[in-house]
N, C-alpha and C positions, 0 to 999 in steps of 0.2 A: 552591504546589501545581502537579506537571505538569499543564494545559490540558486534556488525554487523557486522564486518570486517572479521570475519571467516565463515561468509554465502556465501564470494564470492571465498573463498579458499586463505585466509588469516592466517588461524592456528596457523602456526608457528612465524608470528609478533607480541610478544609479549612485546618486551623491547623498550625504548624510542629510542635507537639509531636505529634499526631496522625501525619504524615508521617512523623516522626522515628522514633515505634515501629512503622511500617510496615514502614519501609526494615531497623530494626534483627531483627522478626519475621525477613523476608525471607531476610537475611543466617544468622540461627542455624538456620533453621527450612527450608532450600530446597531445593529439591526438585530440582535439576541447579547443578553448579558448575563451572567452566573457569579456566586457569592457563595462562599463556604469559611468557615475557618480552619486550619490544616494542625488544629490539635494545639497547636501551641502558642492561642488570643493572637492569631497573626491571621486576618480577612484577605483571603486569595480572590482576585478576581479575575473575568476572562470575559472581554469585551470581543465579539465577531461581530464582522461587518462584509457583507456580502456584494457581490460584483457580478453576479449573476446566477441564475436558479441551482448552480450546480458547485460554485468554489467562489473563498473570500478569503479573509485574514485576520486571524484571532491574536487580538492586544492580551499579554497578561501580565500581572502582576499583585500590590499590594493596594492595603486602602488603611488608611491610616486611623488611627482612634476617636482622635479629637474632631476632625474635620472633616471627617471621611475624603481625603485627598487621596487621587490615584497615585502612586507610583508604580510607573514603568518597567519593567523587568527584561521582556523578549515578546517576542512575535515571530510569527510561521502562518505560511499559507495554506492553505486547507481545500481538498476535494470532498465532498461530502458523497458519500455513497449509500444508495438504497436497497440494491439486494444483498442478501447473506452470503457470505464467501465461504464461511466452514459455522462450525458448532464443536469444536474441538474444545478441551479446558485449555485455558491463558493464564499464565504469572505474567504477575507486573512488576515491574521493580522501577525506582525513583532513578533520574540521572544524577550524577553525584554532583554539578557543578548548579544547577536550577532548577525550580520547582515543576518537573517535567516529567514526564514514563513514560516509559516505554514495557511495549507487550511482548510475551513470548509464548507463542505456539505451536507444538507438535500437530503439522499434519503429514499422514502418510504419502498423499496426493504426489508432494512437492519434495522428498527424499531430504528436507533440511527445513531445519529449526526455525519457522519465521517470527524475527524479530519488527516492530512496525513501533511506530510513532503512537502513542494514544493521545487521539484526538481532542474525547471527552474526560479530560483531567478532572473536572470539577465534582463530575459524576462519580468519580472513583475515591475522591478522597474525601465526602460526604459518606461513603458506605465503609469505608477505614476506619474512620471516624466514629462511626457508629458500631464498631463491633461486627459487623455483618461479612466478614471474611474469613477462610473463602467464599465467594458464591460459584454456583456452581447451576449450572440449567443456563448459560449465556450463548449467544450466536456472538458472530463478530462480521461486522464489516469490511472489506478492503475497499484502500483508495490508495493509487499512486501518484506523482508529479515527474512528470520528465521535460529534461532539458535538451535531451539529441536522443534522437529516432531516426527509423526509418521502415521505410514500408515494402517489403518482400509476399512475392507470388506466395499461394499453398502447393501443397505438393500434391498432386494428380493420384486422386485414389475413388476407386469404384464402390458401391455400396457392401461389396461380399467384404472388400479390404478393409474398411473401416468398422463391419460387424466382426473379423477378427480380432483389428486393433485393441477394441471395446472388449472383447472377451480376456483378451489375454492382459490388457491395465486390471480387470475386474481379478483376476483370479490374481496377481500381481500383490494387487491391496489385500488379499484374502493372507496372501503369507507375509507379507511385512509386518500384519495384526497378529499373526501366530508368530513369528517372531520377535516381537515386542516385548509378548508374554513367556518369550521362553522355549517355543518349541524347536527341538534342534533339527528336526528335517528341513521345518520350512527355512531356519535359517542357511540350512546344505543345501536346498534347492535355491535359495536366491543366489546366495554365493555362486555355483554353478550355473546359472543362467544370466550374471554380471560376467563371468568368464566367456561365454560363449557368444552374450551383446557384444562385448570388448575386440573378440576374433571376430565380426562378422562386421564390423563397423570398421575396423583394421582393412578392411581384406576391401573394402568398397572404395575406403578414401583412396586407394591408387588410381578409383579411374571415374570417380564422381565426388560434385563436391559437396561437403558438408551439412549446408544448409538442405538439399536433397533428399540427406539422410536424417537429419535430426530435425523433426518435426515443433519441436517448444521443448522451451526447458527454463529453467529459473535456479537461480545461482548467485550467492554472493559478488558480492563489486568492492573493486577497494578499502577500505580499510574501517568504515564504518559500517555499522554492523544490522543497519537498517535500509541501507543500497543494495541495487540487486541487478545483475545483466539479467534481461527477460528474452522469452520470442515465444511469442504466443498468437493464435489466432482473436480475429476483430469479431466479434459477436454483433455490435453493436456500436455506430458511430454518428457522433452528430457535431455539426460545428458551431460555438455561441461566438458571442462578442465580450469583452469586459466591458460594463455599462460605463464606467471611468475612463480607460481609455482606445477603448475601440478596436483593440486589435482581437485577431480573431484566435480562438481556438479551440483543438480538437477535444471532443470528450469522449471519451471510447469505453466497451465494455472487452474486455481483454479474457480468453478462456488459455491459459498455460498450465498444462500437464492436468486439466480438471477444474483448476483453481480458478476462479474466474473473480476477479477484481474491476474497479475502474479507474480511468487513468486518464488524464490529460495533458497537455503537450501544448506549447505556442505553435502556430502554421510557421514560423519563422524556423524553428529548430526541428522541423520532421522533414526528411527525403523523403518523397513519393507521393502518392495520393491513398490516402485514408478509405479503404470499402472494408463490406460484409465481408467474411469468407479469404480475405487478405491476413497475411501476417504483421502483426508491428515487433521489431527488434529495434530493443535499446537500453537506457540504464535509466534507473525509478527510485524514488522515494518512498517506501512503503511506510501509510499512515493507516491508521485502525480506528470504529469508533466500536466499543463493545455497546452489545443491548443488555443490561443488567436486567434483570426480571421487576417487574416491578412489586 
């Protein structure tokens, strides 16, 4: 059983034969299908089949010559997201073991290299294919999957506070972009003002906790390189059903450190109750759908 498969209200699929008529529903029964060949007269296909307006689960694999017969490959469940999360450039590179990619992109927002799932494989290896790489003028989508959450207060901040906050991320991203490029002040002033975060964050944990102090942050998780510890505030929440099996779950619009993705979660695997203006902390699957120019 995929890991993620009970984010979409998959729970109860836990044995291969149960998987098996998932995968097979999916395939007969899907609700969007994609066809390309991948350079080397080998027909990649990618069967999704939806379970509600917002996340499904996308069958891939081959199709064979003679008979056009599927075969099987993997599958992964999927959040489909509709606002744009950055417009940053993305490399894509292949996983090495399945016809798979994964994205990589530099935003400043988020202090670290986000790596995500590409969603729309078929899209990407039709413009391979044709020569048309790099492109370049793309936005990108996020979407997350989590399996354990939970749901923490915000931190009590007046209007004057939060038009500092605002000021001081603004001029933040102003020097991480001059030192990107090279310039050695801004890289001496970030330096010294990570020294002084560091003492000032030092100096509080002895008598408040944590979560108090660090308002969202987003940061690697274990050992694959597209998991991520989050804590971010809830922009945006709503609860669906999976039309298959009924159980219900959250789909959230998540803003961390600027970065605002979407993410959903089973009501079984989240602590607390889900609002606006609330924080969710937890650990995510980040997937991506890029919008290539058309």
């Amino acid at each position: 059983m995929h890991k993620f498969l009970r984010a979409i209200g998959f729970s109860q699929f836990d044995t291969r034969k149960k998987i098996q008529s998932l995968v097979r529903a999916c395939v007969l029964d899907s609700t969007d299908k994609k066809f390309t060949t991948n350079g080397e007269d080998t027909m990649l296909a990618e069967y999704c089949k939806d379970f509600s307006p917002y996340f499904g689960i996308a069958v891939c694999g081959e199709l064979s010559d003679d008979n056009h017969k599927f075969s099987y490959d993997y599958y992964y469940p999927y959040l489909r997201a509709d606002k744009i999360s950055t417009y940053e450039d993305i490399n894509i590179e292949r996983h090495a073991y399945k016809e798979s990619y994964a994205g990589i992109c530099d935003d400043i927002r988020v202090g670290v290299s986000l790596i995500f799932y590409l969603q729309n494989m078929i899209d990407y290896v039709q413009i391979k294919n044709s020569d048309r790489l790099p492109v370049r003028g793309t936005s990108l989508c996020l979407s997350a999957l989590s399996v354990d959450g939970m749901v923490m207060m915000p931190i009590s901040k007046n209007e004057k506070q939060k038009e500092r906050i605002r000021k001081k991320t603004n001029n933040r991203y102003r020097l991480i972009q001059a030192a990107r490029e090279g310039d050695e002040k801004a890289i001496e002033s970030l330096t010294l003002e990570d020294m002084d975060t560091y003492s000032t964050i030092s100096r509080k944990l002895l008598s408040e906790d944590v979560f108090s102090i660090v308002d969202s942050y987003f940061m690697p998780y274990g050992v694959e390189c597209d998991q991520y510890s989050v804590l971010g505030e809830i922009i945006e929440c709503s609860k669906v059903k999976n039309e298959l099996t009924g159980e219900s779950i959250y789909v959230m619009n998540i803003d961390c450190n600027e970065l605002c993705f979407e993410l959903c979660i089973n009501e079984k695997d989240i602590y607390g109750e889900p609002e606006v203006g609330r924080r969710f902390k937890g650990y995510i699957w980040l997937q991506g759908y890029i919008n290539f120019p058309v």
